[in-house]
DRENPA-3360 file (N, C-alpha, C; in nm, 2 decimals, always signed):
BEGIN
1 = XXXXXXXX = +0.09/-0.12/+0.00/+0.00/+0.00/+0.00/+0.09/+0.12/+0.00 ~ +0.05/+0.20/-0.11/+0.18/+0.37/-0.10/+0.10/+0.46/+0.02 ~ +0.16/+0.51/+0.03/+0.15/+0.62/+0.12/+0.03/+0.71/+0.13 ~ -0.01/+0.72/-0.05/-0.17/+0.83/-0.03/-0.27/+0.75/-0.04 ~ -0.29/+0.59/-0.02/-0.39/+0.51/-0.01/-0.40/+0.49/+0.16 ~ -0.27/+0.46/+0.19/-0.28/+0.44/+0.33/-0.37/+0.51/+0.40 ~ -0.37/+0.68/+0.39/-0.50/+0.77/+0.51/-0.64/+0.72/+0.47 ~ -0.63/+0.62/+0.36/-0.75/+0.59/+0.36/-0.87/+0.67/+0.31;
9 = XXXXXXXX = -0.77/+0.71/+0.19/-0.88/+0.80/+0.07/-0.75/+0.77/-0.04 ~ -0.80/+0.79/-0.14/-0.74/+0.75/-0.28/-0.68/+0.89/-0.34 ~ -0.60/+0.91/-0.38/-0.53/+1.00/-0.47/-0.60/+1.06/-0.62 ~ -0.63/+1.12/-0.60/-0.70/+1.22/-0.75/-0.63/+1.34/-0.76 ~ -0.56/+1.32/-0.93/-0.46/+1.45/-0.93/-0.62/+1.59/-0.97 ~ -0.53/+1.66/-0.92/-0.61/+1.83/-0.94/-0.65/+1.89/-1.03 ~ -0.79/+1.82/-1.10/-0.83/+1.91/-1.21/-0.93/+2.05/-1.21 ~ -0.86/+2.13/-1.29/-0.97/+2.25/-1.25/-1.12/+2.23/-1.32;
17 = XXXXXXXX = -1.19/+2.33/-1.25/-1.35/+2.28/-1.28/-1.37/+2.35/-1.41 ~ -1.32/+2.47/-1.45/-1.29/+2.49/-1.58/-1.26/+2.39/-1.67 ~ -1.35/+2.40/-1.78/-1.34/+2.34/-1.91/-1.23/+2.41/-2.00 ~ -1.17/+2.35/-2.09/-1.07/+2.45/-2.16/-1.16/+2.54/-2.23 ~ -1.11/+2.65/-2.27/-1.13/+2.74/-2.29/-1.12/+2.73/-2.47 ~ -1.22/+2.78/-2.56/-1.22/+2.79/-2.65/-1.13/+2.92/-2.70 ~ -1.01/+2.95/-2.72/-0.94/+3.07/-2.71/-0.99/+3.13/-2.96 ~ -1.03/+3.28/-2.92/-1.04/+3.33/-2.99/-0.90/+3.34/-3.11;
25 = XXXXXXXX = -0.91/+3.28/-3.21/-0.79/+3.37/-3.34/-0.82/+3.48/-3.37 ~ -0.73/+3.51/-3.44/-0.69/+3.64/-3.53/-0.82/+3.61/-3.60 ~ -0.84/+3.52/-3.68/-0.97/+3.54/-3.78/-1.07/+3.51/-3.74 ~ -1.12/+3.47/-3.64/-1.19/+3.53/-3.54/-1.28/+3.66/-3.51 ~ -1.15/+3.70/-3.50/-1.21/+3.84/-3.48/-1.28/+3.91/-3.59 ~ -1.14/+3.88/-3.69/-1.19/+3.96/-3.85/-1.33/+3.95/-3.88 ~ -1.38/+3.85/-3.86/-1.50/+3.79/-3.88/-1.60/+3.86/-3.81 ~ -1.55/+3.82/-3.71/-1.68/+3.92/-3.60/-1.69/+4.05/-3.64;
33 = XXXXXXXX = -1.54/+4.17/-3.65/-1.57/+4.27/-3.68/-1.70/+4.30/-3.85 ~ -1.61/+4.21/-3.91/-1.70/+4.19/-4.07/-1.83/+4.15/-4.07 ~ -1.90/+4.03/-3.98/-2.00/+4.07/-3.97/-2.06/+4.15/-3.86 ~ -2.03/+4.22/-3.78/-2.06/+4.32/-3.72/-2.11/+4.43/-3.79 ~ -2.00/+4.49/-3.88/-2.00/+4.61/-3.92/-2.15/+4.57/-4.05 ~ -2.13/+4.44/-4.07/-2.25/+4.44/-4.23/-2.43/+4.41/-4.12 ~ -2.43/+4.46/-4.03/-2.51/+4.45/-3.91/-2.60/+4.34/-3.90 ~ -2.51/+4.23/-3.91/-2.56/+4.08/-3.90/-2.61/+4.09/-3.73;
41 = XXXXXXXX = -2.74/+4.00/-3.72/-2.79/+4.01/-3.58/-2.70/+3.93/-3.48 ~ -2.68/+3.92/-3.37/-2.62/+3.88/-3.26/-2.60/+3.73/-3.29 ~ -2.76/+3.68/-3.25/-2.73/+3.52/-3.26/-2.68/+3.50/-3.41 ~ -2.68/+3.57/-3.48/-2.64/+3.50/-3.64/-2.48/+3.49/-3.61 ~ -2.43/+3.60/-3.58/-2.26/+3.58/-3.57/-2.21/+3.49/-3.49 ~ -2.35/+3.51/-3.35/-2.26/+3.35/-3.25/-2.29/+3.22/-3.33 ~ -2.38/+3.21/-3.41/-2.39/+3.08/-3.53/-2.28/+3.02/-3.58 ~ -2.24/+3.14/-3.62/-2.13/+3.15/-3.74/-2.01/+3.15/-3.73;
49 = XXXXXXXX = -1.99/+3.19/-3.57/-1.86/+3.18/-3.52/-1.86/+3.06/-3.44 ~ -1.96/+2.97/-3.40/-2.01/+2.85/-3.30/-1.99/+2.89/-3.17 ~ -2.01/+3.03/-3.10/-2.03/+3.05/-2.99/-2.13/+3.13/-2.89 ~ -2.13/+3.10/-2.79/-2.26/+3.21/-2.73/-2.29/+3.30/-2.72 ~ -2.39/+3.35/-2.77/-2.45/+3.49/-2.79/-2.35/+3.59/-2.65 ~ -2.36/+3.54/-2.57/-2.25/+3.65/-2.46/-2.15/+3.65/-2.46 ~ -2.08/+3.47/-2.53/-1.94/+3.50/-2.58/-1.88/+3.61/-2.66 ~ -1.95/+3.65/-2.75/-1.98/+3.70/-2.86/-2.00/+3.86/-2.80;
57 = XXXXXXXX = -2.08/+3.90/-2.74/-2.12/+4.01/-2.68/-1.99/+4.05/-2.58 ~ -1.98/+3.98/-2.56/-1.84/+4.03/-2.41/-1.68/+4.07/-2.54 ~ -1.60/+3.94/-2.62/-1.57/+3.99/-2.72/-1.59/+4.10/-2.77 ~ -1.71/+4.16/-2.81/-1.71/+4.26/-2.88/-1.69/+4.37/-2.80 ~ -1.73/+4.39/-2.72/-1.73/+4.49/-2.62/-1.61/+4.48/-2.58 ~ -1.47/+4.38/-2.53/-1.38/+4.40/-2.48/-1.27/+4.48/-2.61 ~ -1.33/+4.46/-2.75/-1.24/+4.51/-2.86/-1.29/+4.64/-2.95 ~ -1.39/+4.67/-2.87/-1.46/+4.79/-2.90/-1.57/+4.78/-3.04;
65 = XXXXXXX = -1.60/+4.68/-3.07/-1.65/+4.64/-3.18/-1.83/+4.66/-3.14 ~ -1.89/+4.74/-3.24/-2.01/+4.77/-3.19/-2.12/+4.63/-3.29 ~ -2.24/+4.58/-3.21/-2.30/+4.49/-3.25/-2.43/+4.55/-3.34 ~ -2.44/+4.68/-3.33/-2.58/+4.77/-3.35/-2.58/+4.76/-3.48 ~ -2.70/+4.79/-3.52/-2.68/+4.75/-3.72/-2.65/+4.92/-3.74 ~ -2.58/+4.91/-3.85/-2.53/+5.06/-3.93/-2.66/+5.13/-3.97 ~ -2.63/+5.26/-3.96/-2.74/+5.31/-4.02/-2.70/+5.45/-4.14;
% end
């Protein structure tokens, strides 16, 4: 018996409760901004980029990218 069985609980290495992170590219963004600016609606771009409408919304907002349709 090793040593971390012995206290009499089993060993589980440390995983965080975080899922990985879907990290944004460069074309990514391009996208977003492109359809942003051609004032594609919200859910259409999180479609299109396969992410959630707040994913999408928080992005935009951290890169100054406005979601409003042009006028």
């Amino acid at each position: 018996m090793n040593q971390l069985t012995s206290l009499g609980t089993t060993y589980a290495p440390h995983f965080s409760r975080r899922s990985r992170r879907n990290e944004w590219s460069n074309e990514d963004l391009h996208r977003l901004r492109d359809l942003a600016a051609t004032g594609t609606p919200l859910n259409a771009i999180a479609a299109a980029l396969r992410r959630t409408a707040s994913a999408v919304r928080n992005k935009a907002g951290m890169h100054g990218i406005s979601l409003r349709s042009p006028r």
